[in-house]
C-alpha positions as CSV (number, residue, x, y, z in Angstrom):
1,X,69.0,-95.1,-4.7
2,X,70.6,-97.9,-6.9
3,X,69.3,-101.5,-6.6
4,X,73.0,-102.4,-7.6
5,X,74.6,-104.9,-4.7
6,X,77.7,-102.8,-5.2
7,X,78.4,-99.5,-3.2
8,X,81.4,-97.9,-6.0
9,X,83.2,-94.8,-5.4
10,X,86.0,-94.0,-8.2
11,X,88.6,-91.5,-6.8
12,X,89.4,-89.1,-10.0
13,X,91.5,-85.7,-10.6
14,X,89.9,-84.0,-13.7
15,X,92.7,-83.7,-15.5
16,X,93.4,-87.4,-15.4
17,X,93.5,-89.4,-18.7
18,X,93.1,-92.8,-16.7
19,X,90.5,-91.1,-15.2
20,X,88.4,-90.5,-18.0
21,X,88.8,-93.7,-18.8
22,X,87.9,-95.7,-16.1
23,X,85.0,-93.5,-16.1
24,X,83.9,-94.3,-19.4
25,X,84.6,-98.2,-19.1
26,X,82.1,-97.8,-16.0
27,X,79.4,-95.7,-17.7
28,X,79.6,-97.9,-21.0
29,X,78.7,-101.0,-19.1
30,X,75.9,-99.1,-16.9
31,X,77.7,-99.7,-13.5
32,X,76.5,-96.5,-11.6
33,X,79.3,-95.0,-9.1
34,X,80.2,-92.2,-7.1
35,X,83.3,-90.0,-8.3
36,X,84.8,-88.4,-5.9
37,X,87.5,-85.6,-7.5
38,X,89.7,-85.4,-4.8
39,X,91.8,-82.0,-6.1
40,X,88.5,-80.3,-5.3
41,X,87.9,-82.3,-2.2
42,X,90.1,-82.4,0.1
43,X,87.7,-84.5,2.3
44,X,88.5,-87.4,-0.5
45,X,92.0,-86.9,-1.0
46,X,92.4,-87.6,2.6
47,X,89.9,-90.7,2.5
48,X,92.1,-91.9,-0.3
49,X,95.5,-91.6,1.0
50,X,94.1,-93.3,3.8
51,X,92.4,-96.2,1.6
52,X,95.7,-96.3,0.1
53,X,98.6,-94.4,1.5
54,X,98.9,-92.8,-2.0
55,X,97.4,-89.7,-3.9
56,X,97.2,-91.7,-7.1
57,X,94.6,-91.7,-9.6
58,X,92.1,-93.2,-10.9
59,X,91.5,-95.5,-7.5
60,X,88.2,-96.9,-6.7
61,X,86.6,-99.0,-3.7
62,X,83.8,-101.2,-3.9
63,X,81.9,-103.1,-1.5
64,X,85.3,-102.2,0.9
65,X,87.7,-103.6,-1.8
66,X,90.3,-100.8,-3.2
67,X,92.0,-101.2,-6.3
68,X,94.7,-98.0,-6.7
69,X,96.1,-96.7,-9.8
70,X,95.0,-98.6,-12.6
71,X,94.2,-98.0,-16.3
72,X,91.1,-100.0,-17.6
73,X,93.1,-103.2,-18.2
74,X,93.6,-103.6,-15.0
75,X,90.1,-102.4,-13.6
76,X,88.6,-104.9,-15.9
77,X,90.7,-108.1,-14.4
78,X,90.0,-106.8,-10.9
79,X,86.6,-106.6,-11.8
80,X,86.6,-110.1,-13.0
81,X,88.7,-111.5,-10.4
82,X,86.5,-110.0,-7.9
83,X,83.3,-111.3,-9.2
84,X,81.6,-107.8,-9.6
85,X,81.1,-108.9,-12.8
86,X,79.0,-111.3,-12.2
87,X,76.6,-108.6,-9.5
88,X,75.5,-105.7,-12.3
C-alpha cells in the first residue's frame, strides 16, 4: 500500500504512443499508479467511457479528478494546475 495522498489510475491501450508516454512521465518522477489497459479489460473500458463518455486514451483519474486524452504536455499542466504536484 502507497503512503502517496493520491489514489491514480491511468487508462492505457498497449499500443498507445501517448500511452507510453504518460507512463513514462509518471514512472520518471516516482508517482506510483494503477494502469488499467482497457482493450484487455473490458471492465475498464466501460469505467472509462463512463468517467468520460469516450474510449480515448491515455486518460487518467486521480483523487476523483479525470483528465481524458492528453499527451504529456497537457498531463503535466493538469498536474500543476491541480496541485498534485505539490502531494508526491
Amino acid at each position: 500500500m502507497s503512503d502517496s495522498p493520491l489514489q491514480i489510475r491511468l487508462f492505457i491501450k498497449s499500443y498507445c504512443g501517448w500511452c507510453h508516454e504518460a507512463i513514462d512521465w509518471l514512472k520518471s518522477r516516482q508517482i506510483h499508479f494503477e494502469p488499467l489497459e482497457v482493450i484487455s479489460d473490458p471492465c475498464a473500458m466501460k469505467e472509462l467511457r463512463e468517467l468520460t463518455g469516450r474510449t480515448m486514451t491515455p486518460s487518467i483519474e486521480v483523487n476523483g479528478e479525470v483528465l481524458a486524452d492528453f499527451d504529456v504536455d497537457e498531463l503535466e499542466q493538469w498536474w500543476r494546475a491541480k496541485g498534485f504536484d505539490k502531494l508526491v
